[in-house]
N, C-alpha and C positions, 0 to 999 in steps of 0.2 A: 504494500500500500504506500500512496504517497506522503512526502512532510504533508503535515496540515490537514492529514484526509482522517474521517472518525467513520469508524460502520454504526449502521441502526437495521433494524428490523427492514428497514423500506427500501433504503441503498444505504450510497457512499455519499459524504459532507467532506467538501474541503474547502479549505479558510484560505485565501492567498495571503502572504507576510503582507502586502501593503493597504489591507484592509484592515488588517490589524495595526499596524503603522498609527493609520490613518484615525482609527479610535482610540488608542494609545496618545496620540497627541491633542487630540481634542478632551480625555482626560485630564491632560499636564496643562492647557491653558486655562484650565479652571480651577487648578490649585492656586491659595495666595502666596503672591510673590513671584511666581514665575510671569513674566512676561512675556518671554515667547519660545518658537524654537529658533535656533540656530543655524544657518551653513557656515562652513568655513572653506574657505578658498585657501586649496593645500600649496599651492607657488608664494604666494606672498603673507601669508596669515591673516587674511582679514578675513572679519567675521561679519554676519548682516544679520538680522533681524529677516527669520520666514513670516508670508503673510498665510493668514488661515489658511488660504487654497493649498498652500507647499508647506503643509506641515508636517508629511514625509520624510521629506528633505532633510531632516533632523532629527528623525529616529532613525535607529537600524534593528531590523526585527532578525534574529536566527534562532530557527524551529528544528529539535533533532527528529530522529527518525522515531522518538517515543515520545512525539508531541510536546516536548518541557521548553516552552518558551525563555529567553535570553534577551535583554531588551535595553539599547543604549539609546540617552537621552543626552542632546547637546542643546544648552537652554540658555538664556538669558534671564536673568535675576535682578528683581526689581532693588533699586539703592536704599540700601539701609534694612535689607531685613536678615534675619540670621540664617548663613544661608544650610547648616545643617538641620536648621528645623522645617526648613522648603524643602529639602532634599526628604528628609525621613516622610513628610507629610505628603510628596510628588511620589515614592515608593509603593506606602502604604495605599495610596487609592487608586494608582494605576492597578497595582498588582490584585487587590479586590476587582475590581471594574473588569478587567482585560478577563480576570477567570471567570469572572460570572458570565460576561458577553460570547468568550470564547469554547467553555467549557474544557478548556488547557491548562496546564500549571504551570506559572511563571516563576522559573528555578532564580535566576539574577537580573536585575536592574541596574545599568550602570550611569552615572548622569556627570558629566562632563558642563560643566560652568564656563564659558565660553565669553562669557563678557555680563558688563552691569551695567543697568540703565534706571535715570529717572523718570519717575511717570508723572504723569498730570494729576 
């Protein structure tokens, strides 16, 4: 069977990584303190701020062959908040969310701070 495929009674399910991606990042911009995800442009190091639409672009989802999700976040962090308790708080509710949405197990979350910004 394939990454990402689950059997049921009826057929086969399978989840593509960037639909998961894709809800994965739409759960980390509704944690406080995160303000967005990230690209980073690997020639010169600059980083940008992704707009909703690409918010792929800044995770990376890897799915083994026993379905246990692995999940890096490259984010931007609102100024001035602590950012191990955005980080613990961006963990914990992706990692509920992605398994209840996915029916998967998500083994590690890794989140990569990529730059800080102030908001309005």
């Amino acid at each position: 069977m394939m990454k990402g495929s689950m059997s049921t009674d009826l057929g086969i399910i399978t989840v593509n990584p960037d639909v998961i991606a894709k809800y994965a990042g739409s759960v980390a911009v509704e944690c406080f303190g995160i303000v967005g995800m990230a690209a980073v442009n690997m020639k010169d190091g600059f980083v940008r701020l992704l707009k909703k639409e690409s918010l792929t672009h800044g995770i990376r989802v890897e799915l083994s062959d026993e379905n246990v999700l692995e999940l890096d976040f490259h984010v931007i962090v609102a100024y001035g908040v602590n950012i191990l308790s955005v980080s613990d708080n961006l963990m914990n509710n992706v990692k509920y969310k992605v398994e209840e949405f996915t029916g998967m197990t998500v083994d590690k979350i890794n989140i990569f701070v990529e730059g800080v910004r102030v908001i309005d």
